[in-house]
C-alpha positions as CSV (number, residue, x, y, z in Angstrom):
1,X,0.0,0.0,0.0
2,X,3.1,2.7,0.8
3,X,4.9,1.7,-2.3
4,X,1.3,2.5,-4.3
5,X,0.8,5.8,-2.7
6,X,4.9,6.5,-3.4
7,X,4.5,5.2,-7.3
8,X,1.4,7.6,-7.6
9,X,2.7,10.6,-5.9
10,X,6.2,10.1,-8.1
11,X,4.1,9.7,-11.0
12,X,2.4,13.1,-10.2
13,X,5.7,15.0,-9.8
14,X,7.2,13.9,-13.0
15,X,3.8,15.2,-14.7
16,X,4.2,18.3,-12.6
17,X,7.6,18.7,-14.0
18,X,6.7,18.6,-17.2
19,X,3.6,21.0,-15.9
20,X,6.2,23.7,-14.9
21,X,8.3,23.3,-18.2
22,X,4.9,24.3,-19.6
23,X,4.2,27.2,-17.4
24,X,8.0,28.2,-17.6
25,X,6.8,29.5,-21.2
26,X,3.6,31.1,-20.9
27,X,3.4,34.7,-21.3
28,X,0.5,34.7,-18.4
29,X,2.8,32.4,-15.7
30,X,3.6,35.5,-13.1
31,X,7.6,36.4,-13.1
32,X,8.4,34.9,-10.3
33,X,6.9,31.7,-10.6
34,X,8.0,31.3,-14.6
35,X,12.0,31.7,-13.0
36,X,11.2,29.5,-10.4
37,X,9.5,26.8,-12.8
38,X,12.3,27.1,-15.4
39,X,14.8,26.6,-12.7
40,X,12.9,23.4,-11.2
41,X,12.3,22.1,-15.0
42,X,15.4,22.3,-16.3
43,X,17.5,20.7,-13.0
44,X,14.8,17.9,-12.6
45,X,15.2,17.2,-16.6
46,X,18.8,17.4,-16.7
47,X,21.0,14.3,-16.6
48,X,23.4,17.0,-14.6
49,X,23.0,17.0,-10.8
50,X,24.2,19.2,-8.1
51,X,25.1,16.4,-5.9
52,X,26.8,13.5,-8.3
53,X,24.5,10.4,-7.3
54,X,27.2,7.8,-6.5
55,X,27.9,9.9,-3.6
56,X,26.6,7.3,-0.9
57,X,23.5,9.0,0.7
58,X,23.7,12.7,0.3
59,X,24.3,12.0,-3.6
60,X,20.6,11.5,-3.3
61,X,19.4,14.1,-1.6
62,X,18.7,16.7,-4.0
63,X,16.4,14.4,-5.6
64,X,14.3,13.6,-2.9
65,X,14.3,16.9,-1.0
66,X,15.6,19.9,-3.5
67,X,13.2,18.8,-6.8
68,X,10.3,18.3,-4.7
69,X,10.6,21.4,-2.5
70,X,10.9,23.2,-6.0
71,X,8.2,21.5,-7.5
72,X,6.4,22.8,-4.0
73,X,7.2,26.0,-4.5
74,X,6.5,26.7,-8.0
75,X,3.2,24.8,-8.2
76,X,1.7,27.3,-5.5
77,X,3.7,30.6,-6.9
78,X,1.7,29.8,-10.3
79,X,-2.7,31.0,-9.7
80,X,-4.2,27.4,-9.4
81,X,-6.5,27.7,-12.7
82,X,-3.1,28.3,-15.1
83,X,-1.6,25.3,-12.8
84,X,-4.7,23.1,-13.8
85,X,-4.5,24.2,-17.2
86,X,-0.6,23.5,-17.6
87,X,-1.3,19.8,-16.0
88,X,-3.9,18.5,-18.4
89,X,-1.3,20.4,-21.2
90,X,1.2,18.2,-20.0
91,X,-0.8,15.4,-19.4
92,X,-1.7,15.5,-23.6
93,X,2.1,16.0,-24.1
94,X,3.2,12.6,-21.9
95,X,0.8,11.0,-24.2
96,X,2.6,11.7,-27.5
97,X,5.6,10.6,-28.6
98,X,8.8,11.9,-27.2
99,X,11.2,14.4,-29.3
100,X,14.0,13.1,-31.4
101,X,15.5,16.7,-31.4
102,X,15.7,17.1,-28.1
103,X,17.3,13.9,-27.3
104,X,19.7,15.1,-30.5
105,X,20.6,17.8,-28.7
106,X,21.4,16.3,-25.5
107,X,23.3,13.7,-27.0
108,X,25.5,16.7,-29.1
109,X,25.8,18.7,-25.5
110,X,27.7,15.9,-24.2
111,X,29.6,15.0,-27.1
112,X,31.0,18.9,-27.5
113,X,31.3,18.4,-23.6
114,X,32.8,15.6,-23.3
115,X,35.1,16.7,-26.5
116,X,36.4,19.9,-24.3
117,X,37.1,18.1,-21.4
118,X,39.4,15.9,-24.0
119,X,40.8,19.1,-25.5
120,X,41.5,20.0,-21.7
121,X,43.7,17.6,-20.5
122,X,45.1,16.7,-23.6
């Protein structure tokens, strides 16, 4: 029964993410709340963490407490009717395939990364 209620409430923070993403670009998402999205968005989407997760422990603690404490924090700096609005948006997006670009240009982000760490130490 606790692993349930931990899949579904996991479940409704990755759709919130995407949510944010959404409200992180809308023109009516209040200024505050749109930097605070983006911010929460882009570092729960990022294969990049702030604490490297082979760290035994704390490695994992900005995913459990930082993401959801910004996820917290946006969702109730944005008025709840555009929060409603940006969930079922994302809930149509989940649905739908997922974008070959964007995976292109992660995959070229690390390569040119990855390519000036090389160049670095070479």
């Amino acid at each position: 029964m606790i692993w349930q209620r931990l899949r579904a409430w996991a479940k409704g923070m990755k759709a919130d993410i995407l949510a944010l993403w959404i409200a992180a670009r809308d023109s009516r998402t209040p200024a505050l709340a749109k930097l605070v999205a983006a911010i929460i968005a882009a570092y729960a989407l990022s294969p990049i963490d702030l604490i490297p997760d082979f760290i035994p422990v704390v490695g994992y603690l900005d995913d459990l407490l930082i993401v959801p404490f910004g996820i917290f924090l946006a969702v109730r700096l944005i008025p709840r009717p555009l929060m409603e609005e940006y969930r079922v948006e994302a809930r149509c997006r989940a649905a739908r395939p997922s974008s070959r670009a964007g995976a292109a240009l992660v995959f070229i982000l690390w390569l040119t990364s990855a390519g000036a760490v090389w160049l670095l130490l070479d």
